[in-house]
C-alpha positions as CSV (number, residue, x, y, z in Angstrom):
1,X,-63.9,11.5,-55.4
2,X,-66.2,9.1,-54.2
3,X,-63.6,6.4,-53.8
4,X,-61.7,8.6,-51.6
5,X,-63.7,8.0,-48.0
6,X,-63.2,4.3,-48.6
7,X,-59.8,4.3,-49.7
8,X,-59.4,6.2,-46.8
9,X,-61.1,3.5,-44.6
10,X,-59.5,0.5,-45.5
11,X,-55.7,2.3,-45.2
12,X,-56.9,3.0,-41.8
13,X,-58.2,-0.7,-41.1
14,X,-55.3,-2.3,-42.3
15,X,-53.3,0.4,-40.6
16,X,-55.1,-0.3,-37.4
17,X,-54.8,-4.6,-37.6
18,X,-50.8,-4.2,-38.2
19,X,-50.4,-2.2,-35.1
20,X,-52.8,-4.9,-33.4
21,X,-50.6,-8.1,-34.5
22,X,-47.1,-5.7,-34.2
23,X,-48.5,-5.3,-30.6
24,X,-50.0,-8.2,-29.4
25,X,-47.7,-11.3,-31.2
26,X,-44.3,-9.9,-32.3
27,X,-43.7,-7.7,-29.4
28,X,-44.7,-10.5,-27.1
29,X,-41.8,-13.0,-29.2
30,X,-44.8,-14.6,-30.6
31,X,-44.5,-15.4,-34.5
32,X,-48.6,-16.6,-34.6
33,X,-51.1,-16.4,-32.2
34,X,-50.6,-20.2,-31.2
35,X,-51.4,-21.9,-27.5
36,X,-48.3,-23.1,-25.4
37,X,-48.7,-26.0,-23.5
38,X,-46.7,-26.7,-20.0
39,X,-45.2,-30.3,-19.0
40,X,-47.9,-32.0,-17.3
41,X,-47.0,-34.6,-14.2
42,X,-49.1,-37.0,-13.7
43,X,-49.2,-40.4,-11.5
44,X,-49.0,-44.0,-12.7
45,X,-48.0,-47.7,-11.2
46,X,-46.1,-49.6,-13.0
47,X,-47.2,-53.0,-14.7
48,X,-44.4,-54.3,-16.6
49,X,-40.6,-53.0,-17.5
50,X,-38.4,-54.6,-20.1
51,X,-34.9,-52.8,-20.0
52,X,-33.6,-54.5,-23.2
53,X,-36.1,-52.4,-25.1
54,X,-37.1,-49.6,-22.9
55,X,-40.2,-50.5,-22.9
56,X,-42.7,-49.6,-19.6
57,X,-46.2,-50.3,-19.2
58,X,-48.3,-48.4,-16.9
59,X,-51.4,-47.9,-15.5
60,X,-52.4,-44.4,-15.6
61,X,-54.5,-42.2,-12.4
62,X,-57.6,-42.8,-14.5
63,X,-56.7,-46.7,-14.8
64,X,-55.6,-46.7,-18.6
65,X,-52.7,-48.4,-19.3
66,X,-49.8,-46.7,-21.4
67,X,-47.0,-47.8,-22.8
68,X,-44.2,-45.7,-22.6
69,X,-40.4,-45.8,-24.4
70,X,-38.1,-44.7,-22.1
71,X,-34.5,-43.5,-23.8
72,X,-32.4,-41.4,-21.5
73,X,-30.6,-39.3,-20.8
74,X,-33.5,-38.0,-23.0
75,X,-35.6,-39.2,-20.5
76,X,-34.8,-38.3,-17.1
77,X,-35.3,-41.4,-14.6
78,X,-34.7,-40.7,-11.2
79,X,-35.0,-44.1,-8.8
80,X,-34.4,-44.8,-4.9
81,X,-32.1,-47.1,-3.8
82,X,-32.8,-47.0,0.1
83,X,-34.5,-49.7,2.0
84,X,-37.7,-49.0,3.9
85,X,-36.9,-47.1,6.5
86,X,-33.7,-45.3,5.5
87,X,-32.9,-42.0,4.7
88,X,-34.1,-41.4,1.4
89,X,-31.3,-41.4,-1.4
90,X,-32.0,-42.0,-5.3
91,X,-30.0,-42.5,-8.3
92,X,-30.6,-40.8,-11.5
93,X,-30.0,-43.1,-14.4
94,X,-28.1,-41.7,-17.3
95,X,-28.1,-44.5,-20.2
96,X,-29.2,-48.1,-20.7
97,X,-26.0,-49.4,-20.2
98,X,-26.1,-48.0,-16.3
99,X,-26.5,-51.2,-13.8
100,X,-29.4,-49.3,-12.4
101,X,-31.1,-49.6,-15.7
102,X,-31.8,-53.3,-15.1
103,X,-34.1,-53.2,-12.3
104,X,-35.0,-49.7,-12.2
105,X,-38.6,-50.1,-12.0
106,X,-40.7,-53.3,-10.6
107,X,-44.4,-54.3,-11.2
108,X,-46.6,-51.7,-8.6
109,X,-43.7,-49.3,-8.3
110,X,-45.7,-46.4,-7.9
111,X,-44.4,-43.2,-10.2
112,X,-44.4,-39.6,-10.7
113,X,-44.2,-38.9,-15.2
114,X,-43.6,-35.5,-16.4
115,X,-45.3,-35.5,-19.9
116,X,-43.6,-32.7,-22.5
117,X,-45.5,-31.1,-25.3
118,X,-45.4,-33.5,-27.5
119,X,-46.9,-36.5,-24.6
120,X,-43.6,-37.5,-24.6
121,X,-42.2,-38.7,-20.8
122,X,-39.2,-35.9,-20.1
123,X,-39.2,-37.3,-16.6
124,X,-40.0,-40.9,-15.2
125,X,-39.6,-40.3,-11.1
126,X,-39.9,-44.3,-9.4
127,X,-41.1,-44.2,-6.2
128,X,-40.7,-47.1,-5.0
129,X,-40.9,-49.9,-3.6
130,X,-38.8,-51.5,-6.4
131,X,-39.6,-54.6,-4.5
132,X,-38.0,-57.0,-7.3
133,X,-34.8,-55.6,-7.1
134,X,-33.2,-57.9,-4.9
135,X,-34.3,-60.9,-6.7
136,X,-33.3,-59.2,-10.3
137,X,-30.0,-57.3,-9.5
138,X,-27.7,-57.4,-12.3
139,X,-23.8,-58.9,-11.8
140,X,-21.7,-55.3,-11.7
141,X,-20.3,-55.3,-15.4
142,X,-16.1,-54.4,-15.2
143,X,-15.6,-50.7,-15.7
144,X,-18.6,-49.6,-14.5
């Protein structure tokens, strides 16, 4: 008879932390009580771009430099293609093969970088100038 009360007690704790996680994680579609994190957008310059690999180096707000492997159309890079003074238009690149590829970003191209979860770039937006383009525009390939 004395083990009744606490019997009692700890049916009605464990009652009353079910109904807590029922209410406040699966009701709510979470599995754990876990922290999401958001894409993050950040600003950057660019110091260095090599399209064979993917490969661009930039130096961050806070003046680290990052290097960052591009692959779309995992990656979404979005570049101008208007002269100074033009109405704006951009291009979004959509593989590596794409002539904008080559010359889609120039030393001091200033950029917008949407970071995912995981600090990988979802979204490398260019800026501009892209002042090297003329000097570095690829040949058009046939078919393309």
């Amino acid at each position: 008879m004395k083990r009744l009360p606490t019997i009692l007690l700890l049916v009605a704790v464990i009652t009353a932390g079910t109904l807590l996680y029922v209410r406040f994680f699966v009701s709510t579609g979470k599995s754990s009580p876990t922290k999401t994190s958001s894409p993050q957008t950040t600003s950057a310059s660019v110091s260095s771009w090599d399209p064979t690999t993917g490969r661009l180096v930039v130096t961050m707000a806070d003046k680290k430099t990052v290097v960052l492997q591009l692959q779309p159309p995992t990656t979404i890079i979005i570049i101008p293609i208007s002269a100074a003074g033009q109405p704006k238009d951009e291009r979004i690149v959509m593989t590596m093969n794409d002539n904008w590829w080559f010359t889609a970003f120039c030393p001091g191209d200033m950029l917008e970088i949407v970071m995912g979860a995981s600090l990988v770039p979802t979204e490398v937006h260019s800026l501009g100038p892209r002042s090297c383009v003329r000097m570095n525009l690829p040949a058009l390939r046939v078919g393309q």
